[in-house]
Backbone bond lengths (Angstrom), bond angles and torsions (degrees), N, CA, C in turn:
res aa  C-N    CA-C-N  psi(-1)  N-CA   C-N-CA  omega(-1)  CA-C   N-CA-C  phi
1 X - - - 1.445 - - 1.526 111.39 -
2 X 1.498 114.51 -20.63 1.509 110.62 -165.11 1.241 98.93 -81.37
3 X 1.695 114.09 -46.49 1.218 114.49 -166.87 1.796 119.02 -57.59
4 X 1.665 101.36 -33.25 1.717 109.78 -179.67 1.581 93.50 -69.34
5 X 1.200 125.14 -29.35 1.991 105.76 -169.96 1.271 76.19 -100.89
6 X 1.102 158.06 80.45 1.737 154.29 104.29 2.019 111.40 -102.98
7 X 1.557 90.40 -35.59 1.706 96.92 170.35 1.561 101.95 -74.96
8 X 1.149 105.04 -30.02 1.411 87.35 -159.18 1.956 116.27 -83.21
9 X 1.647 99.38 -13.79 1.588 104.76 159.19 1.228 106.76 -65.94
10 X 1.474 129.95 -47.93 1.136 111.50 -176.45 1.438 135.42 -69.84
11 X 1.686 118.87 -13.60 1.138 124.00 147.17 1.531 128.11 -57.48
12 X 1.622 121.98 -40.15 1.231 122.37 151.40 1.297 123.13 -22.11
13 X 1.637 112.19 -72.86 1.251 126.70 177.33 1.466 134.38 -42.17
14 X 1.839 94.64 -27.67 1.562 109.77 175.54 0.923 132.46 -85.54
15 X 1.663 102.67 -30.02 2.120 129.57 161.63 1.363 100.55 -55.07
16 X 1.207 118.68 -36.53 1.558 108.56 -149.91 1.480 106.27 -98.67
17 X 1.381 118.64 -30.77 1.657 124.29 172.88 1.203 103.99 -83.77
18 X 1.594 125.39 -5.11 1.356 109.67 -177.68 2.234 108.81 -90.73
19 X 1.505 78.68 -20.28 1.356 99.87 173.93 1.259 112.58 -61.12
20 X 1.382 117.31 -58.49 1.309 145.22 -141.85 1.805 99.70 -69.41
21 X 1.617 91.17 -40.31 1.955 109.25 -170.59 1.127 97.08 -95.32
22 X 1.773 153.32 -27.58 0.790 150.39 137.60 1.794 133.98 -15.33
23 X 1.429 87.02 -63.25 1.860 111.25 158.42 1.796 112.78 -55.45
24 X 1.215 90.11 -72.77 1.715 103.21 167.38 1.436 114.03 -40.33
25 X 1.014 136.32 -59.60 1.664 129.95 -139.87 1.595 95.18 -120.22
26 X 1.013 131.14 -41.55 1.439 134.63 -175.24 1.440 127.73 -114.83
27 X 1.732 100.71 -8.61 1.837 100.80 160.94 1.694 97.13 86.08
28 X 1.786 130.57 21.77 1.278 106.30 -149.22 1.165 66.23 -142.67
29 X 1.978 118.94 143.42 1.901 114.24 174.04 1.759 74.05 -143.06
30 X 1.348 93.98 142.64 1.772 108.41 172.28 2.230 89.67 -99.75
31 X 1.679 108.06 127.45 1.000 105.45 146.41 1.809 139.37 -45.62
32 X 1.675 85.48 -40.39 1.880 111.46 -179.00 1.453 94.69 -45.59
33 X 1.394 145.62 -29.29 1.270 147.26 -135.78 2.015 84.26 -84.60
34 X 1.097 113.19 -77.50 1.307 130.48 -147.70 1.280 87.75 -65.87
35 X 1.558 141.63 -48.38 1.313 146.65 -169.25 1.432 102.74 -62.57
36 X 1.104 127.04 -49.50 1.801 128.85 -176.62 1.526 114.15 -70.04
37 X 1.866 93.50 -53.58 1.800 90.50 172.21 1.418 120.96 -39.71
38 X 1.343 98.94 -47.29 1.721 120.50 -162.40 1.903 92.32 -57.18
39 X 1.136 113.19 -75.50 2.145 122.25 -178.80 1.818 78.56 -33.23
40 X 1.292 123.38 -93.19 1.135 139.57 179.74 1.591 121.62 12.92
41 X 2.094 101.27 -71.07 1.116 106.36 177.00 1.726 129.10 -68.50
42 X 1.753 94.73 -30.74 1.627 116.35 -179.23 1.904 101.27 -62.86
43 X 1.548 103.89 -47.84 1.719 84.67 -166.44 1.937 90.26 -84.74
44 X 0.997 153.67 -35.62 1.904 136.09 171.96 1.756 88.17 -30.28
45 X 1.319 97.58 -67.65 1.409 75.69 -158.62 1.472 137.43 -78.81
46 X 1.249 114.46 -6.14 1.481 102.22 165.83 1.470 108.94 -97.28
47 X 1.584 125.97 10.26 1.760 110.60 149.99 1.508 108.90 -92.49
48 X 0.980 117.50 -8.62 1.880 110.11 173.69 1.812 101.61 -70.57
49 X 1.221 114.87 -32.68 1.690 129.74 -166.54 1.602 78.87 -41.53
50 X 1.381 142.49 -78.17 1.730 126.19 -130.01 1.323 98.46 -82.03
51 X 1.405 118.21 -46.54 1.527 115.29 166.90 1.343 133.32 -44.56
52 X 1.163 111.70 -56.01 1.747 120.46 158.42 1.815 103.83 -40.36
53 X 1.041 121.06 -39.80 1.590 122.74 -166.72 1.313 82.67 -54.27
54 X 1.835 83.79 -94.46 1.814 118.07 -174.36 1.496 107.77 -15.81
55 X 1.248 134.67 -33.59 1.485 137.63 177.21 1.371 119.48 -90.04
56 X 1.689 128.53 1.22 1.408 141.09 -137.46 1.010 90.41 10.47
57 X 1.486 147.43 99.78 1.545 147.33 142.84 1.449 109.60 -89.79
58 X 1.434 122.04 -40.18 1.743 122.80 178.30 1.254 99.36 -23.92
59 X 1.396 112.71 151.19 1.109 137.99 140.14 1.840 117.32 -44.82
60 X 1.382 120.61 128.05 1.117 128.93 -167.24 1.664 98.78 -156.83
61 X 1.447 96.35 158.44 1.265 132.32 -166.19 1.331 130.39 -147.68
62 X 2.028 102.13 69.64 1.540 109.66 -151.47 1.526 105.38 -120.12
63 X 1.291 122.08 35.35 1.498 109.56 178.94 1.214 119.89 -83.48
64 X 1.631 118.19 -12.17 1.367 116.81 175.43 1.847 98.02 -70.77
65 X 1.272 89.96 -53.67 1.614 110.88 -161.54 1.235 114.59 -61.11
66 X 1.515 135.38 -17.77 1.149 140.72 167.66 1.919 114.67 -77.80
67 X 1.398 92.16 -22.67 1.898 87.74 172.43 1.374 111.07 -87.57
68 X 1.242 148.80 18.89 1.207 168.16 150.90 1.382 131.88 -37.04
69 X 1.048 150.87 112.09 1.601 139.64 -172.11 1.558 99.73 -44.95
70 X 1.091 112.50 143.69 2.063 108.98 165.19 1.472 105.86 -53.70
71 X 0.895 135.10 -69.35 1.626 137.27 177.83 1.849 105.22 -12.67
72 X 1.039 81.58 -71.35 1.687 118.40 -161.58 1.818 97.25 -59.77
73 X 1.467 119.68 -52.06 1.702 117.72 161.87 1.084 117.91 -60.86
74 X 1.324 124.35 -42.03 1.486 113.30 -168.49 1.617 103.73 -68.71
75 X 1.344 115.68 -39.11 1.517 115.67 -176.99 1.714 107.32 -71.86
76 X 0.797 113.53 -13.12 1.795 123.46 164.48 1.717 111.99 -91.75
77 X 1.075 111.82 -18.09 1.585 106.15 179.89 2.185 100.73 -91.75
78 X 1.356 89.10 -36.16 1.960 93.78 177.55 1.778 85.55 -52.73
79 X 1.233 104.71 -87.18 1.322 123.97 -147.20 2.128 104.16 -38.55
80 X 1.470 109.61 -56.11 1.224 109.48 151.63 1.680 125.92 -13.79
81 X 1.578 107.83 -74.67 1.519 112.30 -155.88 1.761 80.25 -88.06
82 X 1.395 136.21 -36.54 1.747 117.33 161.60 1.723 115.75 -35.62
83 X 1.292 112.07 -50.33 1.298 99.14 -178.84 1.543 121.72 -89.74
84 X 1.460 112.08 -17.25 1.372 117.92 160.87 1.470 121.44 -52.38
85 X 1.775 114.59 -36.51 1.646 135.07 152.78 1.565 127.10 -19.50
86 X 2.294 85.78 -69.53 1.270 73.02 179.14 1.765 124.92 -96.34
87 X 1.147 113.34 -9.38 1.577 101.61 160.86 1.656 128.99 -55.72
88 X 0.990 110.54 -33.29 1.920 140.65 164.31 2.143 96.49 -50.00
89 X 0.721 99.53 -42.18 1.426 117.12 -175.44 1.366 132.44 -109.14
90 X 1.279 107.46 18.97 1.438 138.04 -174.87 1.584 86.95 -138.06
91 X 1.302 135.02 -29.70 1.397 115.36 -172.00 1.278 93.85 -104.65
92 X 1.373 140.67 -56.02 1.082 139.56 151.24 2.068 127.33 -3.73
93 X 1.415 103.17 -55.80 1.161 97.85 143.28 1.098 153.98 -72.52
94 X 1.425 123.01 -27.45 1.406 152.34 -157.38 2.100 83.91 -91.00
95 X 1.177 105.75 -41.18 1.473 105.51 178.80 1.331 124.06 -83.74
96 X 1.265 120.86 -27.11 1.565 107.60 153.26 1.577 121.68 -86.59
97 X 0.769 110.40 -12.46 2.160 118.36 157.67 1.457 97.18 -46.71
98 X 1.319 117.85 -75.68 1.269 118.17 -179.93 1.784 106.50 -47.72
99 X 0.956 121.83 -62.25 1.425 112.54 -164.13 1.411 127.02 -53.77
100 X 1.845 105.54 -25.16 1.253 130.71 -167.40 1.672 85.69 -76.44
101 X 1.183 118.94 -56.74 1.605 130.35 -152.92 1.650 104.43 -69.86
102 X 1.541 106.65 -34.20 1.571 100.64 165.85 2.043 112.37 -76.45
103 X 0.885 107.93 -34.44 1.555 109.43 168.21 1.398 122.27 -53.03
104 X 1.526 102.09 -49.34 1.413 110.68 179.47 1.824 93.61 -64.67
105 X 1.443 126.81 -80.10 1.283 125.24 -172.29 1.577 117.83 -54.38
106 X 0.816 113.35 6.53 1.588 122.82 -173.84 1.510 108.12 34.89
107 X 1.168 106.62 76.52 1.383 119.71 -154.42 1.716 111.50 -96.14
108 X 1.321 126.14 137.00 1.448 122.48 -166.12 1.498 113.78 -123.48
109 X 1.242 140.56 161.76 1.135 116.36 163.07 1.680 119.67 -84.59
110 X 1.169 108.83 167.67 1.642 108.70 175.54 1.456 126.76 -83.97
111 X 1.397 102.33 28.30 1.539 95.41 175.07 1.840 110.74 -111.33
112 X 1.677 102.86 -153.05 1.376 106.30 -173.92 1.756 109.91 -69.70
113 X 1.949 107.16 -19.95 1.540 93.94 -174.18 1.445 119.56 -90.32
114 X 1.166 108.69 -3.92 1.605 136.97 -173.00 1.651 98.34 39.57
115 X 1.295 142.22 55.83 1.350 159.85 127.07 1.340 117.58 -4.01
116 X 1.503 118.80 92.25 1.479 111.68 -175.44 1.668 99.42 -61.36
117 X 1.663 97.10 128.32 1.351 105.57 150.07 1.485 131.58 -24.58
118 X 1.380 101.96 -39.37 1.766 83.17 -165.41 1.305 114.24 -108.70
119 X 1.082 116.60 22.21 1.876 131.86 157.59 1.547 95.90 -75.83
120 X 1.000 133.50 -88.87 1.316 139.99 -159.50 1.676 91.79 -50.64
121 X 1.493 141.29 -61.23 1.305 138.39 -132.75 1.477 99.29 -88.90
122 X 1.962 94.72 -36.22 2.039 82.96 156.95 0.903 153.61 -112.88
123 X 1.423 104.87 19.33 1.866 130.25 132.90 1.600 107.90 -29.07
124 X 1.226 91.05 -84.34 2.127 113.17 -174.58 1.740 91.95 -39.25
125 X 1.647 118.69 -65.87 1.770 113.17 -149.57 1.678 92.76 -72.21
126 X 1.593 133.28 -31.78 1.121 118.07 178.72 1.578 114.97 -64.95
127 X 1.700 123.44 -21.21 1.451 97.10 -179.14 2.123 88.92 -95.30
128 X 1.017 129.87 15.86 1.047 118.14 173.15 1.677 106.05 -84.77
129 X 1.357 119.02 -61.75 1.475 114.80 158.19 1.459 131.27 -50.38
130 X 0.900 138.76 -15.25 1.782 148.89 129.08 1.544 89.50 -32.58
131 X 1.103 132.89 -116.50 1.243 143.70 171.75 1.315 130.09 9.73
132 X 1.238 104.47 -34.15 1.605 128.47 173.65 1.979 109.00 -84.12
133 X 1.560 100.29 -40.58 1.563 114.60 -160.23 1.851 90.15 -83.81
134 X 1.231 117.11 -30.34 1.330 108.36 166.94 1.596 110.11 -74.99
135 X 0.811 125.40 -77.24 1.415 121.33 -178.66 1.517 113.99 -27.84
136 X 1.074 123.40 -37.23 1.514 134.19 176.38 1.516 101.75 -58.93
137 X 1.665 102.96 -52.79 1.782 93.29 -171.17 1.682 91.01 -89.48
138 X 0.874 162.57 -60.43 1.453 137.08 -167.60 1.500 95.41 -47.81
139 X 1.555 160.03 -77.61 0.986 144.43 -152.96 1.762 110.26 -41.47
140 X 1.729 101.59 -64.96 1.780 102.63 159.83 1.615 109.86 -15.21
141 X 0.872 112.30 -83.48 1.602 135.39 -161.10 1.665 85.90 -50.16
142 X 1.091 106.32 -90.42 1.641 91.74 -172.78 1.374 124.98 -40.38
143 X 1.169 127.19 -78.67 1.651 108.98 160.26 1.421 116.19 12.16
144 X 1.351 96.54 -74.95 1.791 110.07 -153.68 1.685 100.05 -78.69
145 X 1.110 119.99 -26.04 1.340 112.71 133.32 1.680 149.67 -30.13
146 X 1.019 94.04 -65.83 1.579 111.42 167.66 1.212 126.01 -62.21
147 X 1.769 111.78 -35.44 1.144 128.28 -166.82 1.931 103.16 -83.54
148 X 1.699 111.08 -28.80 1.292 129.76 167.77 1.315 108.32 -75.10
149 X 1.429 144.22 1.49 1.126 132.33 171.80 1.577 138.87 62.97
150 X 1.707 89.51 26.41 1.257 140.80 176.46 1.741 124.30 -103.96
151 X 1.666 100.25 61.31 2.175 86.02 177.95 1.069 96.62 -71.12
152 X 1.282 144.67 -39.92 1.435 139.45 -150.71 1.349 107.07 -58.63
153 X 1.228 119.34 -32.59 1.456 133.34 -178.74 1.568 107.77 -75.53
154 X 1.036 118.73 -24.87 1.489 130.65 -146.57 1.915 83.71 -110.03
155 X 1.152 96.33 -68.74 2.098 99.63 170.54 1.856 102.91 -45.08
156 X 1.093 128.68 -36.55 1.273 113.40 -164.37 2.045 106.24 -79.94
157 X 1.511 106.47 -43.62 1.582 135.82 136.54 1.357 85.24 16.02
158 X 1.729 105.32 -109.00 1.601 153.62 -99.11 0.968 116.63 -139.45
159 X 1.581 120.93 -20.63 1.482 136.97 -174.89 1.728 104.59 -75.32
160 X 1.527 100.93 -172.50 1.644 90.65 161.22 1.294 131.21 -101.53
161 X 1.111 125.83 175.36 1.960 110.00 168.46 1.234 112.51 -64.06
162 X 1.338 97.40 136.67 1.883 94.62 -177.10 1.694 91.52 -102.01
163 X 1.250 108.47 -158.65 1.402 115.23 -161.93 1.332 124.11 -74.72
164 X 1.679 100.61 -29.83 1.648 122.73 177.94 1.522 114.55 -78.37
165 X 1.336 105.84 -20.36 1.640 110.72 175.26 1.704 106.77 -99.30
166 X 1.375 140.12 -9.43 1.852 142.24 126.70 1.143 106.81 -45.77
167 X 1.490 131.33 -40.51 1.254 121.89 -154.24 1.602 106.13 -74.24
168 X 1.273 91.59 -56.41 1.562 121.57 -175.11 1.495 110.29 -33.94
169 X 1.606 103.69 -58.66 1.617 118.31 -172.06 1.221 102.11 -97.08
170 X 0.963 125.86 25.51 1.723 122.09 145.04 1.891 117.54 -99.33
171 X 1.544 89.14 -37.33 2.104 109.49 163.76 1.605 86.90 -35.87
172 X 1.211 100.37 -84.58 1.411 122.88 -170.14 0.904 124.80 -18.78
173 X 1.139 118.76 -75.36 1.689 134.62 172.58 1.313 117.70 -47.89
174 X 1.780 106.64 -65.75 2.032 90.43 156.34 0.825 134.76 -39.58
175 X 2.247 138.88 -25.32 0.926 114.79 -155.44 1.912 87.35 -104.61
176 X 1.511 106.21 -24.08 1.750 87.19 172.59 1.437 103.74 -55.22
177 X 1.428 132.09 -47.68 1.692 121.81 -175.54 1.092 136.33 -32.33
178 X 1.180 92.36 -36.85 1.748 116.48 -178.67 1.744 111.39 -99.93
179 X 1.081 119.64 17.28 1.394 139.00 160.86 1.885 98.04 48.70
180 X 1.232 129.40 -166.82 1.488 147.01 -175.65 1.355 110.61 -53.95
181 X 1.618 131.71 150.77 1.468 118.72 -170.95 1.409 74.77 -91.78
182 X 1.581 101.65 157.64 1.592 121.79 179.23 1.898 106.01 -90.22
């Protein structure tokens, strides 16, 4: 899923400069541009949501939380991605309500492509429920962690990237750059 919402910015990028030179060079701007990007940008980003998890990539804010006994974080990192759960699952619902309600109304948008609503809305609520089904199994995992008498396992989980895990996936990334040793 991550990899299709990484193509799919870059299709953004191609609607939108094609727009952009379109306007520019030939005097001609498709409305469709901003309307598609827009479905476009909403469903990338709620299928990047489980991947971003699964990778702790989110944005975080752990300097209190990192001076902490391990015990004491890991039971703050459960409780965290528990309540991260249920908001995930409050939108998750709240997003197939909508999808159901454009299905039921057979609902279109108001422009020239007239775009049933509920292609695009259950694009977006399916990577929102992804999102939820990860969080479910990282919570599993931690649990069964905790319950093994293992935070360290559970901090490595749930915690944030520390410096050796940046380091690592930057190794990384240079050495895919530089493709196979010859």
């Amino acid at each position: 899923m991550a990899t299709l919402a990484g193509w799919n910015y870059v299709a953004c990028a191609l609607f939108i400069t094609a727009d952009i030179i379109g306007r520019s060079v030939f005097g001609v701007s498709s409305t469709a541009t901003v309307e598609v990007t827009g479905y476009m940008l909403a469903g990338g980003i709620a299928w990047a949501l489980a991947h971003t998890l699964a990778r702790r990539a989110h944005i975080r804010v752990d300097v209190w939380v990192n001076r902490l006994p391990l015990r004491l974080r890991a039971w703050l990192h459960l409780l965290a991605l528990l309540l991260l759960g249920g908001f995930a699952a409050f939108c998750a619902w709240a997003a197939w309500g909508l999808v159901d309600e454009s299905l039921l109304f057979d609902a279109h948008d108001n422009s020239a492509l007239r775009v049933p609503l509920v292609l695009p809305q259950g694009l977006w609520a399916f990577g929102i429920i992804a999102f939820c089904g990860m969080i479910a199994v990282l919570l599993l995992e931690g649990a069964l962690s905790l319950l093994a008498g293992r935070p360290e396992e559970l901090d490595r989980l749930l915690g944030s990237r520390t410096l050796e895990d940046e380091t690592a996936e930057a190794l990384e990334a240079v050495e895919m750059a530089r493709g196979p040793a010859a």
